[in-house]
C-alpha positions, -999 to 999 in steps of 0.1 A, spaced: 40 108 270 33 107 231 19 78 209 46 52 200 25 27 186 -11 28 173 -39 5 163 -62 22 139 -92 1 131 -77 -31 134 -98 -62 124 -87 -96 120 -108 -126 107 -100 -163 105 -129 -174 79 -160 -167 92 -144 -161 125 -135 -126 134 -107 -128 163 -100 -87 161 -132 -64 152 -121 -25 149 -101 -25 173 -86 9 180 -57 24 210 -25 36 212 8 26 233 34 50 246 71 48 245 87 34 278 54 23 299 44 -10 305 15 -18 290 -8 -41 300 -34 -65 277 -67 -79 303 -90 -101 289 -104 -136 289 -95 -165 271 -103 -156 231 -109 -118 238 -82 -111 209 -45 -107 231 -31 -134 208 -44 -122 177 -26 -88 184 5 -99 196 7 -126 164 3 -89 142 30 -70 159 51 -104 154 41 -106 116 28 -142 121 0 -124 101 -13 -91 84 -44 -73 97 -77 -82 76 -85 -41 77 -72 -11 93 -33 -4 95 -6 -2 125 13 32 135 48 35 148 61 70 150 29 83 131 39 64 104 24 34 88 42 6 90 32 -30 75 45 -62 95 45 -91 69 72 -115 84 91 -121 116 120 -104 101 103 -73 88 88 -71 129 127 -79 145 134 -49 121 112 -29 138 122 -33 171 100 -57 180 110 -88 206 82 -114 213 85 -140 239 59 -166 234 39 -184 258 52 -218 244 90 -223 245 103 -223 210 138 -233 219 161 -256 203 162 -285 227 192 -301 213 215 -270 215 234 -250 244 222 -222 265 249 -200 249 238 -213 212 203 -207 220 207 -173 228 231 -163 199 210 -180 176 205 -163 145 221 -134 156 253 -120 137 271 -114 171 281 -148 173 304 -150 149 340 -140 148 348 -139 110 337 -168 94 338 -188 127 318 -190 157 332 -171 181 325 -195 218 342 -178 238 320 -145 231 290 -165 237 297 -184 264 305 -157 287 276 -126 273 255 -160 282 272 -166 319 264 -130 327 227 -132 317 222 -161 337 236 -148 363 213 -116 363 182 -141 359 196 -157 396 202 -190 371 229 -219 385 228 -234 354 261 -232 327 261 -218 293 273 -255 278 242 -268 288 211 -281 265 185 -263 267 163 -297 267 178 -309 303 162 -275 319 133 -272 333 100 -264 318 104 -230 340 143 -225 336 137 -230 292 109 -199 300 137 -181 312 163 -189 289 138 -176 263 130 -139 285 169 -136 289 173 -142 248 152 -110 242 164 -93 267 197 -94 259 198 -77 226 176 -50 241 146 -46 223 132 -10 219 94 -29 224 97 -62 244 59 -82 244 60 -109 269 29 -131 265 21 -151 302 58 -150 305 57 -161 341 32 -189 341 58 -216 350 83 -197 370 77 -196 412 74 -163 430 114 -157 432 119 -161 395 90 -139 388 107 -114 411 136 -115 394 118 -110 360 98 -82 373 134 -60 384 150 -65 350 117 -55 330 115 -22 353 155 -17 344 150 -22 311 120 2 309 140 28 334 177 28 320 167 20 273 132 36 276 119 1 269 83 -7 256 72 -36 271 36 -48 257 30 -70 285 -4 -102 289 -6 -123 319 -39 -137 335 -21 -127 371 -40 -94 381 -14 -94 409 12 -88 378 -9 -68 365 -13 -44 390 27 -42 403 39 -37 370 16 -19 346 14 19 339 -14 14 320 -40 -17 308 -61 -21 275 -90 -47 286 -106 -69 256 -135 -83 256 -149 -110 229 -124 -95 200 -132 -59 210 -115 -31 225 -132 -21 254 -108 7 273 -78 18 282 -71 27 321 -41 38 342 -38 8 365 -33 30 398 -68 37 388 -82 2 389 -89 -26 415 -82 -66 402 -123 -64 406 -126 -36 383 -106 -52 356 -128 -87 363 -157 -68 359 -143 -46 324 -131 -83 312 -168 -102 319 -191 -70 315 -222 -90 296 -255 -104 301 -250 -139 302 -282 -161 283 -295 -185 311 -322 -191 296 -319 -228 281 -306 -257 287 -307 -253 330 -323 -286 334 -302 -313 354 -297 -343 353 -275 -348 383 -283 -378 405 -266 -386 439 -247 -414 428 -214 -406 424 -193 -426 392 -161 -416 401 -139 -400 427 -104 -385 425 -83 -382 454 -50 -368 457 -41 -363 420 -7 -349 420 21 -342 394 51 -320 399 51 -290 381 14 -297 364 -15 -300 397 -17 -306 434 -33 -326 456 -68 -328 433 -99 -342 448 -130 -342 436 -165 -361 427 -184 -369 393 -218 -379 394 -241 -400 376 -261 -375 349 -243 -352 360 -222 -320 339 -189 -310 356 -172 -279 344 -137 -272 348 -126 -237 346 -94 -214 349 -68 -198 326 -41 -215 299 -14 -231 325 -41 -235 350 -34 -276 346 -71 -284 338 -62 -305 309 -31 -323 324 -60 -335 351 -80 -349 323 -51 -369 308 -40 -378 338 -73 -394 348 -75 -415 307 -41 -422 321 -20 -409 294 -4 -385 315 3 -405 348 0 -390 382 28 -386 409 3 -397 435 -32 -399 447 -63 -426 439 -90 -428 417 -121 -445 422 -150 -456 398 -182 -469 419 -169 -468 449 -137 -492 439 -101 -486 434 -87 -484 400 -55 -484 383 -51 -469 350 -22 -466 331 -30 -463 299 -58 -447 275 -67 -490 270 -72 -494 305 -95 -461 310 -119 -474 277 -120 -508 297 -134 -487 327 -157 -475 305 -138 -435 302 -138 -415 270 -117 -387 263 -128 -360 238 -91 -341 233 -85 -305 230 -69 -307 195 -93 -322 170 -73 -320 143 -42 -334 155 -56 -357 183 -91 -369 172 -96 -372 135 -80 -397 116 -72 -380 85 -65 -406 61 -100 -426 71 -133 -417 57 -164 -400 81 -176 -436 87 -143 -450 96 -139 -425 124 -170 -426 136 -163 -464 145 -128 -467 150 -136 -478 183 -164 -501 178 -149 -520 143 -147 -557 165 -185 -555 171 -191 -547 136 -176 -578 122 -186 -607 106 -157 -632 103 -121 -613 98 -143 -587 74 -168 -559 88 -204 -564 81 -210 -535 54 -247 -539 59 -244 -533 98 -219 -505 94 -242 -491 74 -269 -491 95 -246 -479 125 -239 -448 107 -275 -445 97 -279 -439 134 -254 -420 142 -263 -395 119 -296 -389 128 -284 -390 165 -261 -364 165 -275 -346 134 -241 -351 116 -244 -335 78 -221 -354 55 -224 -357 18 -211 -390 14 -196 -410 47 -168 -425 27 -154 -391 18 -124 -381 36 -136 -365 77 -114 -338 63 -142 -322 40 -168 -320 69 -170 -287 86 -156 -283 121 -188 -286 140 -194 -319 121 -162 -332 128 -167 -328 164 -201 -344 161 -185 -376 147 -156 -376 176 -188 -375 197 -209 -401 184 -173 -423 182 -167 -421 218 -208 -429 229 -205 -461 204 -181 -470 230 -212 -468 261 -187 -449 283 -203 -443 319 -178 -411 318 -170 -390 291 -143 -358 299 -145 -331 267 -116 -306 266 -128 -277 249 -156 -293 232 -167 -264 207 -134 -247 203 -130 -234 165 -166 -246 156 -196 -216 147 -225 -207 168 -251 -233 153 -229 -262 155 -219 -250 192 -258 -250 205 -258 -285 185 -229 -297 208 -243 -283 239 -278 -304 230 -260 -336 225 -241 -330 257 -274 -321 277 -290 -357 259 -258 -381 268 -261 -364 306 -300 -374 304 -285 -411 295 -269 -410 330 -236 -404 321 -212 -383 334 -195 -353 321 -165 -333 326 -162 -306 305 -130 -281 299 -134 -249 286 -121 -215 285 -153 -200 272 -175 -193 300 -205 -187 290 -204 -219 282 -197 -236 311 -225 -215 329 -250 -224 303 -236 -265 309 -223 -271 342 -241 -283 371 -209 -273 390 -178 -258 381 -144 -263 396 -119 -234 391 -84 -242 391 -54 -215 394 -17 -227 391 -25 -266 395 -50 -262 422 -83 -261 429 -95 -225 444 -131 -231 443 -162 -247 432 -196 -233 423 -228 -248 419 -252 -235 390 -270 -212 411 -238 -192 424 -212 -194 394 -211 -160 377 -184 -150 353 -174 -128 381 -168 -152 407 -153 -178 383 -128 -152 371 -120 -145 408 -108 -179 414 -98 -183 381 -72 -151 391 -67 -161 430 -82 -127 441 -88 -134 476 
């Protein structure tokens, strides 16, 4: 089988950030192809070129044997290309059958809409995706699972000569997977389809690749022919480094537990979660996108409020139902998107660092300068935040300082808990190791940590213990002396 499409010395950075670094492979017409690798190993990144999201940094693509340069959507549709995202960029407010047909010249009949087209190309696709569901219907009263199909049958239907499916199955249940899986292999069998195919599932993996390209920290590692490879051997080709235990494996764990969860669920997010957070202690949480690790962390600030279950904070019941009543019971959140869900853009450094503590810092109706001042005089040489001025906008600090003053914002607050979802992500090596010291001294305080991340080296270098969640359960927990990338990615995959 002969090169269809080839990487040649493909790097791509973001700033100092380099998400693809020479990478180099080839794909053949009509296999499946496989991309293995963890969280941030570069699948993304690659997928985002052959969508024309972006242009490689260096090195150039191949179709054919022939250069080819993929500068827009468009120019990649062109191509051949179909790319169904992880997230579900449907138009909520429209039909099934206008959701399908949209932007495509097939749904138009002269200069009218043709309906009647539409509607019944779209009553045949949903029957072959095994869907009781009518073309009239918006796409926004679907579920999160059906709008994941209604997206798989869209580029399906205009037959793509190379389909890429990124975690296309991480909402559906095992029947709709099965029915995804038979149309992929007809698709491949009957159009000599291409299908460029990432999913976490080994299990997925293994049934339907010919062959799998593993990544590895923005590298190209190899390419294998999956009927030679185990699920352990591609754990092991995705991990495969020496991890640094070296520092920061003192604990402060105590045997007092802060909090307990019991029972957590919520349909279609986690089941039946239990667990315990100690006083000093550094909880990891580990697992793959979709594994429902965050949606646990809001659901416990109470911003995304369980189905069922009970959570307790010394020993006693509480009910929270809002973010307000989870500060009151002394819980800070740290979210995942910093930009978007942390920073206050419009305030200056000093204003966000004390949001959350501005009543204490009053005198009268007016804040006490003088004792702001002095605040921020200590926050700074706390958390070793580097800011020019503190009334310039938290927009000019870098990204590691910004997540210092979320920090020091949310300890102003004297939480006994503080949960962190992806506390370094898009931050640089130095500020990182700054992070993970700060953590390591609020732990020493006594308080308790949970901490969310999809890096693991840094949740072995962290964590006391680490819970690994797969599909919205728990499949295991590690202490520091047996978690291993290895085993983590083992749970993290449900190989048994």
């Amino acid at each position: 089988m002969s090169s269809y499409i080839e990487f040649q010395h493909i790097t791509k950075q973001f700033g100092g950030t380099v998400a693809l670094n020479d990478v180099s492979f080839e794909i053949r017409k009509g296999e499946v192809h496989c991309l293995c690798g963890e969280n941030g190993a570069g699948k993304s990144t690659l997928i985002n070129l052959c969508a024309g999201v972006f242009l490689p940094t260096k090195g150039q693509i191949l179709m054919d044997g022939k250069p080819v340069s993929i500068n827009s959507v468009q120019q990649s549709e062109k191509l051949g290309f179909s790319v169904v995202h992880q997230e579900v960029p449907l138009c909520m407010n429209m039909s099934i059958a206008h959701n399908i047909f949209l932007g495509s010249n097939l749904r138009t009949k002269g200069i009218f809409v043709d309906e009647k087209f539409m509607q019944e190309k779209t009553q045949e696709l949903l029957e072959e995706f095994q869907l009781k569901l009518k073309p009239e219907q918006l796409v926004g009263t679907l579920s999160i699972a059906e709008q994941s199909i209604i997206q798989i049958a869209k580029a399906v239907y205009f037959k793509p000569q190379i389909l890429i499916l990124d975690e296309p199955t991480a909402a559906l249940t095992n029947d709709q997977r099965e029915v995804m899986y038979r149309i992929v292999r007809k698709l491949v069998r009957e159009n000599q389809t291409t299908v460029l195919y990432v999913s976490h599932r080994l299990e997925e993996v293994m049934e339907l690749g010919d062959r799998a390209s593993i990544f590895r920290d923005g590298h190209y590692i190899t390419t294998r022919q999956i009927k030679d490879l185990t699920m352990d051997d591609i754990v092991t080709l995705m991990v495969g480094r020496a991890i640094d235990r070296s520092a920061g494996n003192e604990s402060y764990a105590t045997n007092e537990v802060l909090m307990e969860v019991k029972g957590f669920s919520k349909a279609r997010q986690f089941q039946n979660i239990s667990f315990q957070l100690k006083k000093g202690e550094i909880l990891g949480f580990a697992g793959f996108v979709g594994a429902g690790r965050t949606e646990v962390l809001t659901s416990i600030f109470g911003e995304n409020r369980p189905d069922s279950g009970e959570l307790f904070i010394h020993g006693e019941k509480v009910n929270i139902r809002s973010a307000a009543d989870a500060i009151k019971n002394r819980i800070s959140m740290i979210p995942e998107s910093r930009r978007d869900d942390a920073l206050i853009a419009q305030m200056s450094v000093q204003q966000n660092a004390q949001v959350t503590i501005m009543d204490r810092l009053k005198k009268g109706l007016l804040i006490d300068k003088k004792k702001s001042s002095e605040v921020m005089d200590g926050m700074m040489k706390k958390y070793a935040i580097k800011a020019g001025n503190v009334n310039d906008s938290i927009m000019t600090l870098s990204g590691g300082n910004q997540q210092k003053v979320v920090i020091a914002r949310w300890i102003a607050n004297e939480p006994e808990i503080l949960m962190c979802d992806e506390p370094t992500r898009g931050i640089d090596v130095g500020a990182k190791a700054e992070v993970y010291d700060i953590l390591r001294s609020i732990a020493k305080e006594g308080i308790g940590i949970i901490v969310v991340s999809s890096e693991l080296p840094e949740l072995l270098a962290l964590c006391d213990r680490i819970i690994v969640m797969h599909e919205g359960r728990i499949t295991g927990e590690l202490t520091r002396a047996e978690a291993t990338e290895q085993e983590i990615m083992r749970y993290a995959a449900a190989i048994k």
